[in-house]
C-alpha positions in Angstrom: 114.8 61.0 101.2 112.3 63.9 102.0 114.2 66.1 99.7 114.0 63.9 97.1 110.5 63.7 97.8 109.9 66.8 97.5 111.6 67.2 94.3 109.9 64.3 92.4 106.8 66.2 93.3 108.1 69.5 91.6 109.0 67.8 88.0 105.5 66.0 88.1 104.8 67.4 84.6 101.0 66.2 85.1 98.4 67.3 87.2 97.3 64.6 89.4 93.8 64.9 90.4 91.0 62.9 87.7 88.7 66.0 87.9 91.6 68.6 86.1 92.7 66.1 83.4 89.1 66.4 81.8 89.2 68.7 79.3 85.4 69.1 79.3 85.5 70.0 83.0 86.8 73.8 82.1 84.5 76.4 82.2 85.2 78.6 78.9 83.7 81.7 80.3 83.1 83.4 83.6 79.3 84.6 82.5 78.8 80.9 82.6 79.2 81.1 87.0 76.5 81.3 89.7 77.5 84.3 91.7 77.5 83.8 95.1 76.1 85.9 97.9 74.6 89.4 96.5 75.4 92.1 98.8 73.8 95.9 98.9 77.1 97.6 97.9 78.3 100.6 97.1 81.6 100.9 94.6 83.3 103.9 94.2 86.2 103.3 91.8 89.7 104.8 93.1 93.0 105.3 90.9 96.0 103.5 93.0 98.8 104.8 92.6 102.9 103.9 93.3 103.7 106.0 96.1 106.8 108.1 96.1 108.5 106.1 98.9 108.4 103.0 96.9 109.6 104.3 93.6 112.8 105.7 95.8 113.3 102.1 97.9 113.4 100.4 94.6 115.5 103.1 92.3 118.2 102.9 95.6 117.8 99.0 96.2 117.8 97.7 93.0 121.3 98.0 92.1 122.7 96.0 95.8 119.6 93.6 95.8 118.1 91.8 92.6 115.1 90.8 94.4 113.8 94.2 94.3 112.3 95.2 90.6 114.7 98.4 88.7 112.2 100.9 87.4 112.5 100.7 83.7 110.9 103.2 81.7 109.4 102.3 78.3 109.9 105.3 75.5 107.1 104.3 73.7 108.0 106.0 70.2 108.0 109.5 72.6 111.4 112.0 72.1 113.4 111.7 74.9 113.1 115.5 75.2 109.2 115.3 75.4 109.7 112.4 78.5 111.7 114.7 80.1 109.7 117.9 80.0 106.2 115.3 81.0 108.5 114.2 84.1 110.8 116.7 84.9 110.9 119.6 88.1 110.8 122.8 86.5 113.8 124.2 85.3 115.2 120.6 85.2 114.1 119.7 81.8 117.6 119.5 80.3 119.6 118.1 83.3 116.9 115.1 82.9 117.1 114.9 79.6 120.8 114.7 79.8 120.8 111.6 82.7 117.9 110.1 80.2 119.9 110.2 77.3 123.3 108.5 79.0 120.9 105.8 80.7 119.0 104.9 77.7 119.4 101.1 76.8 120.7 99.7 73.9 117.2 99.1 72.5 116.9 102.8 72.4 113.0 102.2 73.3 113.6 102.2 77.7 116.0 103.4 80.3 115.9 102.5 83.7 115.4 105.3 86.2 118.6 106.1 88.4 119.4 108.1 92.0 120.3 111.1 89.6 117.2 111.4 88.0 115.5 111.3 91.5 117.1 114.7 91.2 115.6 116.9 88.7 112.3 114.6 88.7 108.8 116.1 90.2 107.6 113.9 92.5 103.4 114.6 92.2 105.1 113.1 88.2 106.9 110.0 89.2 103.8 108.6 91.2 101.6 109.1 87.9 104.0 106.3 86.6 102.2 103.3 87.5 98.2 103.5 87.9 96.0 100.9 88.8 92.0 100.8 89.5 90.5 99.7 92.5 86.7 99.3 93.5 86.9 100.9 97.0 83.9 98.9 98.5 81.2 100.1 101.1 78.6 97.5 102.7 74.9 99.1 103.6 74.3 96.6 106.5 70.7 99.1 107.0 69.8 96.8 104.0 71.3 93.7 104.7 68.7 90.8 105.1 68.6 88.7 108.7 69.3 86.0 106.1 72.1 87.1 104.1 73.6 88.3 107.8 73.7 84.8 108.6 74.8 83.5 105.0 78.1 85.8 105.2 79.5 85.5 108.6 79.1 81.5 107.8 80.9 82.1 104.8 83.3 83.9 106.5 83.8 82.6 109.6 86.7 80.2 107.8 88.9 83.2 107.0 88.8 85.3 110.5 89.9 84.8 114.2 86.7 84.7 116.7 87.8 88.4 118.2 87.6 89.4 114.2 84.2 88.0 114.0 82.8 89.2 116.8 83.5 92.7 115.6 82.2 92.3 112.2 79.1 90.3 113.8 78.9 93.4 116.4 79.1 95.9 113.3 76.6 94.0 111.4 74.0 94.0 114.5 74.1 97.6 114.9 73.6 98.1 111.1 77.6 100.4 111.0 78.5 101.0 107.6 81.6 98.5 106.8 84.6 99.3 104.5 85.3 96.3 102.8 88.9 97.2 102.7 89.1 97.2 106.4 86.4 95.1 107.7 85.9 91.9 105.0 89.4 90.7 103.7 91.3 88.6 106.0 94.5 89.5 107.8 96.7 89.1 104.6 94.8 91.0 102.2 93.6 93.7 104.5 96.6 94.6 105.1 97.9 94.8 101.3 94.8 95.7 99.1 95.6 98.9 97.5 99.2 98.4 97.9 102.9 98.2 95.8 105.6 95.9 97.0 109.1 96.7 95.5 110.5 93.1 95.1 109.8 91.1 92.3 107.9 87.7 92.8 104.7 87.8 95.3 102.3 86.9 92.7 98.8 86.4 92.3 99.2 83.0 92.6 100.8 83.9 96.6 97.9 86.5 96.6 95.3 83.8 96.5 96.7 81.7 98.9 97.7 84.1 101.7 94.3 85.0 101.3 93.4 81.6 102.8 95.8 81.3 105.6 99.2 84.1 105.0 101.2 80.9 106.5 99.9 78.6 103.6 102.7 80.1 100.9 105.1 80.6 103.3 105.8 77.0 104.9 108.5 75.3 103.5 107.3 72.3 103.1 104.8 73.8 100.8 106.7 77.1 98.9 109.9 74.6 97.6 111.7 76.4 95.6 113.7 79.7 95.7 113.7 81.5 92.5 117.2 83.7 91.8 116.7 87.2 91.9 113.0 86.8 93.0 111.4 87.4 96.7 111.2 83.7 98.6 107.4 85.1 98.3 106.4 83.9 94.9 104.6 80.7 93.9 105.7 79.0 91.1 103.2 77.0 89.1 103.6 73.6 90.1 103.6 74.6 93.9 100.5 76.2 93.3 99.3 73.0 92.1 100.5 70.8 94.8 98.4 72.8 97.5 95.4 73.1 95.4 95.7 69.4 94.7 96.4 69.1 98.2 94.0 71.0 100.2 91.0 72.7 97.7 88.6 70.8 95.4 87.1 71.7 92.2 83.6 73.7 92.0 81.2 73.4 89.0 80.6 77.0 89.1 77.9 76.4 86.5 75.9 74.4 88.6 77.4 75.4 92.7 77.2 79.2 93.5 80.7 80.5 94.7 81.5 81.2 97.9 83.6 84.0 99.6 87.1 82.7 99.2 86.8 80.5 96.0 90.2 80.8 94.1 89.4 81.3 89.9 92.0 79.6 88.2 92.9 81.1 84.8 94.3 78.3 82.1 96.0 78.2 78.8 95.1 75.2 77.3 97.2 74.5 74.0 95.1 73.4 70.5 97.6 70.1 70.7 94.2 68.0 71.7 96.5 64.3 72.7 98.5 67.0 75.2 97.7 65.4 78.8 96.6 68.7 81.2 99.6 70.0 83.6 100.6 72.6 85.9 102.1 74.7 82.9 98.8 76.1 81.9 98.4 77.8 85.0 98.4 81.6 84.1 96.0 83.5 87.0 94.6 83.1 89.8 91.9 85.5 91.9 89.8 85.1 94.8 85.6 85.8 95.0 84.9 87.7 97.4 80.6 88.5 96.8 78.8 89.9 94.2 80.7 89.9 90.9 84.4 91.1 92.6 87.4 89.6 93.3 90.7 90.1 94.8 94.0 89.5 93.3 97.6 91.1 92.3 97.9 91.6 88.5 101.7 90.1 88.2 104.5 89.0 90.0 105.9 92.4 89.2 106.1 95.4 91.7 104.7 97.5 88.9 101.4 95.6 89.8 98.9 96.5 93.1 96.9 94.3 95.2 93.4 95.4 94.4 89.4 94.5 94.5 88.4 94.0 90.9 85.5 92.4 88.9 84.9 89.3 87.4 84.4 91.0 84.3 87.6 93.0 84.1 90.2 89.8 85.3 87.8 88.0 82.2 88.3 90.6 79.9 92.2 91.4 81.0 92.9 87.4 80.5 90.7 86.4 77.6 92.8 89.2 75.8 96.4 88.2 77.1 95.5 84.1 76.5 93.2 84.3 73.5 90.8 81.7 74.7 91.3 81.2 78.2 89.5 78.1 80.5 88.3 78.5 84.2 88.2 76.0 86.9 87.2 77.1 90.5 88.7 75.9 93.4 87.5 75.8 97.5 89.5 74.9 100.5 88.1 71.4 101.4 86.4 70.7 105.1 89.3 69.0 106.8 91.7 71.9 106.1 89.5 74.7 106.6 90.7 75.3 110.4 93.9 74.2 109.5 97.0 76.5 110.0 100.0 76.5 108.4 103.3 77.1 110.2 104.8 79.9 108.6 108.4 78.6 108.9 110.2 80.8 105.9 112.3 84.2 107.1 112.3 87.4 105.3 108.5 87.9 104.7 107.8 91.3 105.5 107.9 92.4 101.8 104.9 94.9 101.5 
């Protein structure tokens, strides 16, 4: 009977709370939100970049495990001859064009890098591969406020052990400069921010809930079902909506300031106007953190980081990828706040 339960609950093609089914409840812009707590900040913008250990782990593990993501190459109209001289060791250029040329799909327009290429690649080359930005963040507590002291360890005292907020509370007190990196993400994203996994599946949907509790995504009763050739990590659209609809409630960001933690929800909301809402038009989530920044993973691809950006560049990214996207805000209600989730599911360590 519980599995059957539990399955009934993942074909609900409609989303059950009153509040979502209200198409005039969206918010159709994110200059339309009350930012929450404004912080003196510093923002020095860094280029991550896929180190060379990863691009190896998932160029020799793809092939025995389809969890973890191939490295496929995209031509992009270039000569194969021109790839190779851009990525090759030198004196290597032809012995990589040759393994390029013998790999290349049927397409003709990618080819998916291989253990021989490893070969007669340049390293310092291969990491240029994927890029992503990151706002590297600094916190000036010599200008911090008494007031806004007390505003952000009450907004954050949901998200961190007591010994965790005794130390920020401690560095706070003696005005220390704080890395935002290290100091202000909880356990989950402190410890990938700036990072590439090599499977295929943790999400940004996964992103935004380990952010609340890492145990949230990964209980079982909770993170159903088990995509093939995906990590157990990722968060399929309708589990998503079952724990929002479970534990968070909606914010009227136009009215309510956000507060650290507050997952944005990015929709697709089809022109068919008699179409009831439903866990289909689910497309992004990220989590506000203060000022105008967020945190969040771009994809469920391993091609994607976990990074700090602002509300201005996950609008701009998702209004151009959806058109005409909708926002709804949503924040983990009382009664679930202090609640921990057992985190029951094996094979987690992914990052």
């Amino acid at each position: 009977m519980p599995t059957l339960f539990l399955l009934l609950l993942i074909l609900l093609p409609t989303l059950a709370s009153a509040g979502i089914q209200r198409r005039d409840s969206f918010i159709s812009s994110i200059y339309q939100f009350k930012q929450g707590i404004q912080l003196p900040l510093h923002s020095k913008i860094q280029s991550i970049s896929m180190p060379l250990n990863k691009i190896r782990a998932r160029v020799l593990r793809s092939p025995k495990d389809p969890r973890v993501e191939k490295i496929v190459i995209k031509t992009r109209g270039k000569s194969l001859m021109k790839i190779s001289e851009q990525l090759a060791k030198k004196g290597h250029t032809i012995y990589l064009y040759q393994e390029i040329k013998n790999a290349l799909h049927k397409n003709k327009k990618e080819f998916t890098l291989t253990p021989k290429m490893l070969k007669h690649a340049d390293e310092r080359r291969l990491e240029q591969l994927y890029t992503s930005r990151h706002h590297r963040l600094k916190l000036n507590t010599r200008r911090l406020s008494s007031r806004k002291r007390m505003q952000l360890l009450h907004e954050l005292k949901y998200f961190f052990d007591v010994k965790s907020l005794h130390r920020i509370r401690k560095k706070l007190m003696l005005k220390k400069s704080i890395d935002i990196d290290k100091d202000l993400l909880p356990s989950f994203a402190s410890r990938v921010v700036r990072n590439y996994t090599i499977f295929r599946g943790p999400n940004c949907f996964h992103a935004a809930l380990a952010f609340q509790d890492p145990g949230l995504p990964r209980s079982s009763f909770l993170n159903v079902k088990e995509e093939v050739g995906y990590h157990r990590a990722m968060i399929n659209h309708d589990e998503l909506w079952r724990v929002l609809d479970k534990n968070f409630y909606t914010v009227q960001p136009s009215i309510s300031k956000l507060k650290f933690g507050d997952i944005i929800v990015f929709f697709r909301i089809p022109t068919d106007r008699e179409e009831i809402p439903n866990f289909r038009w689910l497309k992004h989530t990220a989590v506000y953190l203060f000022n105008d920044y967020t945190f969040s993973k771009g994809s469920k691809s391993s091609n994607s980081p976990y990074t700090v950006k602002t509300l201005a560049q996950e609008w701009e990214t998702w209004k151009r990828l959806l058109k005409s996207p909708a926002i709804k805000v949503f924040r983990r209600s009382a009664r679930n706040l202090n609640k921990k989730h057992t985190a029951d599911l094996q094979d987690w360590l992914y990052w």
